[in-house]
C-alpha positions as CSV (number, residue, x, y, z in Angstrom):
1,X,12.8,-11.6,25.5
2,X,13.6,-13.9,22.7
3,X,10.5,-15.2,20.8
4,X,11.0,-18.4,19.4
5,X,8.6,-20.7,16.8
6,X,9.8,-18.8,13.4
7,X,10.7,-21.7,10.8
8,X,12.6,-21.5,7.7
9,X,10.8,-19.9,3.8
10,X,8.4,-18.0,3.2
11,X,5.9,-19.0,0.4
12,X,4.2,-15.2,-0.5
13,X,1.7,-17.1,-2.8
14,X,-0.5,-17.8,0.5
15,X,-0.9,-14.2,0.9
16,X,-3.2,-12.0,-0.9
17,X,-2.9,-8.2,-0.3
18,X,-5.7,-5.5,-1.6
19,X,-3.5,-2.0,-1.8
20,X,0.4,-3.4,-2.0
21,X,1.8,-6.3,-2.7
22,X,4.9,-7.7,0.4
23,X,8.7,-7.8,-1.6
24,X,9.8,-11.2,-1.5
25,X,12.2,-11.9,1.6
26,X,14.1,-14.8,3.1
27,X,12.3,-16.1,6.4
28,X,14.1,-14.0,9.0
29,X,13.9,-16.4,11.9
30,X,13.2,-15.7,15.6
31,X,13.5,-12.0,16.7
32,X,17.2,-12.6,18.2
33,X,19.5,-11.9,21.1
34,X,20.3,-8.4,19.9
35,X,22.9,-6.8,21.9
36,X,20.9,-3.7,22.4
37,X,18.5,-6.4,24.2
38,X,14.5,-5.5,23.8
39,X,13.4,-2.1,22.3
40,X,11.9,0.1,24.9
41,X,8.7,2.1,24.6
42,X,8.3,5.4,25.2
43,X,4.8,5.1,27.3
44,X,1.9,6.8,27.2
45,X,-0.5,5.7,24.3
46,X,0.7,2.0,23.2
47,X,-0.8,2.5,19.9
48,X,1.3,5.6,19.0
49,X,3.2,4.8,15.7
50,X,6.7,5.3,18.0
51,X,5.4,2.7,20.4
52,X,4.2,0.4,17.6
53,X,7.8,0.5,15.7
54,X,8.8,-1.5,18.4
55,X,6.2,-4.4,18.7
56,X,7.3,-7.7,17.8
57,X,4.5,-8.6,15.8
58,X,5.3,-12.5,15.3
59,X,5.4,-12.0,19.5
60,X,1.7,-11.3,19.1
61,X,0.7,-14.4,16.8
62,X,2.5,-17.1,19.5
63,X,1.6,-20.2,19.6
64,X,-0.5,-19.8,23.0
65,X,-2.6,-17.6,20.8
66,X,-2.9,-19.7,17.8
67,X,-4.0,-22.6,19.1
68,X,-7.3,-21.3,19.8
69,X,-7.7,-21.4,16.1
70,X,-6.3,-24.7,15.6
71,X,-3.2,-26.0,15.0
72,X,-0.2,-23.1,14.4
73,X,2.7,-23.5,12.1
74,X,6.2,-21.4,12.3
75,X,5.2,-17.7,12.6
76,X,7.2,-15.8,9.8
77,X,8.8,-12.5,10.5
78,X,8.8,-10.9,7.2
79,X,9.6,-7.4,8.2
80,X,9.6,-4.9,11.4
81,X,5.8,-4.8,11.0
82,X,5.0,-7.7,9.4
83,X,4.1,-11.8,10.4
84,X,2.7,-14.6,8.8
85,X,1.6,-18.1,10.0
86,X,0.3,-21.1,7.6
87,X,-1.6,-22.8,9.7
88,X,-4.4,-25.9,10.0
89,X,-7.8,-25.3,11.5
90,X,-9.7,-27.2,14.2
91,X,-10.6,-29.3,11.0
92,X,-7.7,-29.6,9.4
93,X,-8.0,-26.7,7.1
94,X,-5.8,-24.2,5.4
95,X,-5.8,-21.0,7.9
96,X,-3.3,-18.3,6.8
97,X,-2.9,-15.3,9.1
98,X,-1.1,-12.3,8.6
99,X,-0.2,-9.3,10.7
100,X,0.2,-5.7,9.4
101,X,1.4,-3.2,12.4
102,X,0.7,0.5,11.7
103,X,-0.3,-0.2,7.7
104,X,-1.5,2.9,5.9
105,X,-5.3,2.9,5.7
106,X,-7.2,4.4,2.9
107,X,-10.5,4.3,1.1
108,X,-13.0,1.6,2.8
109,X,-10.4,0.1,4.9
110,X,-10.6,4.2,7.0
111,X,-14.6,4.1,6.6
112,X,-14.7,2.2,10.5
113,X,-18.4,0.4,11.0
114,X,-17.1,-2.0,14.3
115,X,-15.2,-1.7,17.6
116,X,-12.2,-4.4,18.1
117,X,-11.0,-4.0,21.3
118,X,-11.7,-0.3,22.1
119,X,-10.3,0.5,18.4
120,X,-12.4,1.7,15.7
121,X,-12.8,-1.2,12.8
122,X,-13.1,-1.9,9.8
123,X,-13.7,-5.1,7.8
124,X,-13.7,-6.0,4.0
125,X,-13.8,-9.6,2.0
126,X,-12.9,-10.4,-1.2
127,X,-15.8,-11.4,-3.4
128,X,-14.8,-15.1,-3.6
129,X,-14.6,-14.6,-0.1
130,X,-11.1,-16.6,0.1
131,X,-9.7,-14.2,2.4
132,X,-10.9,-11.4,4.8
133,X,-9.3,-7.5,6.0
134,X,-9.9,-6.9,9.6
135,X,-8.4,-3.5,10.1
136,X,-8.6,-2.1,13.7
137,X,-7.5,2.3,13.5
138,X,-5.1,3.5,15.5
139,X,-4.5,7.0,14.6
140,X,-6.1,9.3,11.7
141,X,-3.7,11.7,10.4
142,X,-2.3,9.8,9.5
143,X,-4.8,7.1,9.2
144,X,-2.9,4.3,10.0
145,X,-3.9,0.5,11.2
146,X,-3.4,-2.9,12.7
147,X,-4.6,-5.4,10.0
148,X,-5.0,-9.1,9.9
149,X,-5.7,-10.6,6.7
150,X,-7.0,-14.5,6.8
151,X,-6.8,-16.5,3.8
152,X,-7.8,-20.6,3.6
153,X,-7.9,-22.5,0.8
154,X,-11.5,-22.5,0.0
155,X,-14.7,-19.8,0.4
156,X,-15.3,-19.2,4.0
157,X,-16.1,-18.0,7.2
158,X,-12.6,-15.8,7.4
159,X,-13.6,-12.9,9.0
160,X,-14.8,-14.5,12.6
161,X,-11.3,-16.0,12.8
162,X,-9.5,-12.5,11.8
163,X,-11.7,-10.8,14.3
164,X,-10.9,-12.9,17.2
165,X,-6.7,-12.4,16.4
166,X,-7.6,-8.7,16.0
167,X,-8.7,-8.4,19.5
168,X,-6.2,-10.4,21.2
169,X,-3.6,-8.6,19.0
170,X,-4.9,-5.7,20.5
171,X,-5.6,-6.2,23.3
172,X,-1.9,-7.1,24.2
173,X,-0.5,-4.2,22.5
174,X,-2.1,-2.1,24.9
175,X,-1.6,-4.5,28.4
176,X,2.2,-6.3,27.7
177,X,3.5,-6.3,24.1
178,X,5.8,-8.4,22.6
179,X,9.1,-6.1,21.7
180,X,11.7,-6.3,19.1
181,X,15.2,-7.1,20.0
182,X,17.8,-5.7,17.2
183,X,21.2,-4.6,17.1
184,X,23.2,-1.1,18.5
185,X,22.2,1.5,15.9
186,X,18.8,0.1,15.2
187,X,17.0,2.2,12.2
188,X,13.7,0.8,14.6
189,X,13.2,4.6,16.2
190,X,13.3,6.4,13.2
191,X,10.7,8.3,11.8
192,X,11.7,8.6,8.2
193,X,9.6,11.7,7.1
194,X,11.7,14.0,9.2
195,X,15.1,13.0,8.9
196,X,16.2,14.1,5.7
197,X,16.2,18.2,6.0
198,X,14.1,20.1,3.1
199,X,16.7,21.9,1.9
200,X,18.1,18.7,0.8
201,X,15.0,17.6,-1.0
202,X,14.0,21.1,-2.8
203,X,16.1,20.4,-5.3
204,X,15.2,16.8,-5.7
205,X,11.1,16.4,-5.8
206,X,9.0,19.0,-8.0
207,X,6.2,21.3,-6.7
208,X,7.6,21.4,-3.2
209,X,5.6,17.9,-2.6
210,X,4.7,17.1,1.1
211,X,6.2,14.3,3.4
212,X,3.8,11.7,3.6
213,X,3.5,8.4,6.2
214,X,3.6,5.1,4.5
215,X,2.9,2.3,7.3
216,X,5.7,2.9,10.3
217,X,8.9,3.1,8.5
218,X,8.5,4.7,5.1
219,X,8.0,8.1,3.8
220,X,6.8,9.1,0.5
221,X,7.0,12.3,-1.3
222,X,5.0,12.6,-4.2
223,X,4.8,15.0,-7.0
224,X,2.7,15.5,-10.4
225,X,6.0,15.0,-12.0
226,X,8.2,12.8,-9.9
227,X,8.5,10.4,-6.0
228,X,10.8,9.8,-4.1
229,X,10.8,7.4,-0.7
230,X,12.8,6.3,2.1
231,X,12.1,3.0,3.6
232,X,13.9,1.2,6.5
233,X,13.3,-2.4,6.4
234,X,14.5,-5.7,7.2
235,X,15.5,-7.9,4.4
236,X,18.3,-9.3,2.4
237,X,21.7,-7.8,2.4
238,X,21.3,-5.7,-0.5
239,X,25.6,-6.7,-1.7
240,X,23.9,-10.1,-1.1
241,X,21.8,-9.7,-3.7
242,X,23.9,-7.4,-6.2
243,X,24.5,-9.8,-8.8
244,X,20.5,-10.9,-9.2
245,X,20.0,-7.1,-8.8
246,X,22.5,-5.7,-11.2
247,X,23.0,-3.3,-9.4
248,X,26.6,-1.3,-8.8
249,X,28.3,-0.1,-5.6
250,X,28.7,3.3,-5.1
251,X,30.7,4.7,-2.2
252,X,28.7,7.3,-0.2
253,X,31.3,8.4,2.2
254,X,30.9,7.7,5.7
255,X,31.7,4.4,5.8
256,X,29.0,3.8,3.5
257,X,28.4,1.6,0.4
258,X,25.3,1.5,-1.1
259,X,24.1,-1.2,-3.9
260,X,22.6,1.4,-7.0
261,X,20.0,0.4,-9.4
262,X,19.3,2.9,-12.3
263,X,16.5,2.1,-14.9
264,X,15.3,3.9,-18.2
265,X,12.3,1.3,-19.2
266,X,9.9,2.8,-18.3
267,X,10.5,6.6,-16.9
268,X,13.8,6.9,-14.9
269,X,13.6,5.6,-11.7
270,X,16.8,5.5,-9.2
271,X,17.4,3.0,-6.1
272,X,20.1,2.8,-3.4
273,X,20.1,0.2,-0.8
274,X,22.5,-0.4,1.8
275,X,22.4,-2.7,5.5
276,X,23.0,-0.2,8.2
277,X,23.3,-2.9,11.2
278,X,22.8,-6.9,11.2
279,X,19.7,-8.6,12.0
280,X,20.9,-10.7,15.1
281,X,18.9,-13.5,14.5
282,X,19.8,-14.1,11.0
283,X,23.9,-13.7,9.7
284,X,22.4,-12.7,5.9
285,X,19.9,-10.7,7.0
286,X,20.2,-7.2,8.1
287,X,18.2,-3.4,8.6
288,X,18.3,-1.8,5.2
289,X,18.3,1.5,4.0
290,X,16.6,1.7,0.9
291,X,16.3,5.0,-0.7
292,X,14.2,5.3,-4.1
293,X,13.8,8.6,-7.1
294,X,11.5,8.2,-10.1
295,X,10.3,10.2,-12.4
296,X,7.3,9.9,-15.2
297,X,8.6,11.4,-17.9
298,X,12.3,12.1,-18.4
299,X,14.1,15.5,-18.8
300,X,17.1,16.2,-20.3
301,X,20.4,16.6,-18.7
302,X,18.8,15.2,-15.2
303,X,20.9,12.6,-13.5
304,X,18.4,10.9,-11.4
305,X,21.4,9.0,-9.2
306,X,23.0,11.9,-8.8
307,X,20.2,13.3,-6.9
308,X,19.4,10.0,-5.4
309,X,23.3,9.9,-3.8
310,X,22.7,13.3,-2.7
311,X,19.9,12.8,-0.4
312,X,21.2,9.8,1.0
313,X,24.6,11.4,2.1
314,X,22.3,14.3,3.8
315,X,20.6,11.4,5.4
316,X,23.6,9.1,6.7
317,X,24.8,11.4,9.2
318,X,21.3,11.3,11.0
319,X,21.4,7.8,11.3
320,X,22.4,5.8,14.6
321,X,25.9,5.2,14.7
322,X,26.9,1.6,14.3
């Protein structure tokens, strides 16, 4: 189905986040027409990290359901797993919800002391208490969650509000959940941390570092010496964005051509993006590869792209066709 009530900017300065901070992105509008139509689960558990790729999340934070809190604004899509709304409350107040499907959970946000809607819970505030963490734990190994963060404009009561969302977000996971609807060749499915065959990466991360979830559609590998990541995502075109980038196309065979960022500030650190399929609900936005090598202290003779490249042309030929 198409889910409207997405309006135009997004102003990150309303959002405060404890562990990572949300790239800055263009509004992406309502969830589309996609040709592909809706993306269809796979049953069984709904809270499964390959049933949760496909949740709409702005679906979940609809205007039926924000009302209870007051009065709703345009819910934001910021990314696959990711919506905001900047909303009034029943007294006119700032109320700032945002919605984290399948977010990595670590330290106290893991440590669970409530239930929210059959899920184990957590909750956190920040000392000011100007915004509140309600994380609700879907799976442990990975531990991984559904979080909303509530932020106002003044010390509060953020937490009741947060938990309420919480269970209603849920709540409809599990019963009817909102899906995404993308284009043919969606990167939605994929589970990045087994795409890319080890052979490929041996000769790229040190110490024979270990594939490791981060949120639902990025994989980090991390050494004592150097990281590397894939990351599907929904954003800007990265050609779109070449000349703010400085950053150089570089032809990866198969039809592909990637934007390139190499830096020497601080380390060496190499990036490739490139939009796989469109975003049908937005012309300039699209699903973006975004591949990423870094390394703490440089060695000699190591060409950081060059390795970069090479794992992305192992990886192209795994993707959906387009």
């Amino acid at each position: 189905m198409t889910l409207a009530g997405c309006g135009s900017g997004v102003d990150l300065a309303k959002t405060t986040y404890q562990r990572t901070t949300v790239p800055a992105t263009a509004d992406l509008g309502g969830t589309g027409d996609g040709p592909s139509g809706p993306s269809k689960t796979s049953g069984g558990d709904p809270f499964k990290a390959e049933n949760l790729r496909k949740v709409n999340p702005c679906g979940l934070m609809d205007t039926e359901t924000l009302t209870a809190f007051g009065e709703p604004a345009n819910s934001r899509l910021r990314d696959y797993v990711l919506c905001s709304n900047y909303m009034k409350d029943t007294d006119g107040k700032e109320l700032n919800f945002t919605l984290t499907l399948g977010e990595l959970a670590s330290g106290s946000q893991a440590k669970t002391t409530k239930t929210i809607g059959g899920l184990e819970a957590s909750e956190s505030e920040l000392n000011d208490k100007t915004a509140c963490f309600v994380t609700a734990i879907t799976e442990r190994d990975p531990a991984r969650g559904i979080t909303v963060q509530t932020g106002g404009d003044g010390p509060g009561d953020l937490c009741t509000p947060g938990r309420k969302l919480l269970e209603t977000v849920v709540n409809r996971i599990r019963d009817d959940a909102p899906l995404l609807e993308l284009a043919k060749g969606t990167l939605v499915d994929l589970e990045p941390c087994t795409l890319v065959p080890e052979s490929a990466l041996t000769p790229v991360i040190d110490d024979g570092a270990k594939p490791r979830p981060s949120g639902l559609h990025t994989c980090d590998w991390n050494a004592a010496g150097n990281s590397f990541s894939i990351t599907f995502k929904i954003g800007t075109k990265p050609d779109d964005l070449a000349e703010a980038a400085e950053t150089t196309p570089v032809n990866l065979g198969g039809g592909v051509t990637a934007q390139q960022k190499h830096e020497t500030n601080s380390g060496v650190r190499c990036r490739l993006e490139w939009a796989h399929v469109p975003y049908p609900a937005d012309s300039e936005i699209a699903e973006v590869v975004s591949i990423d090598y870094s390394r703490y202290e440089p060695q000699p003779d190591e060409d950081a792209c060059a390795k970069t490249q090479a794992v992305a042309k192992a990886l192209i030929p795994r993707l959906p066709s387009r």
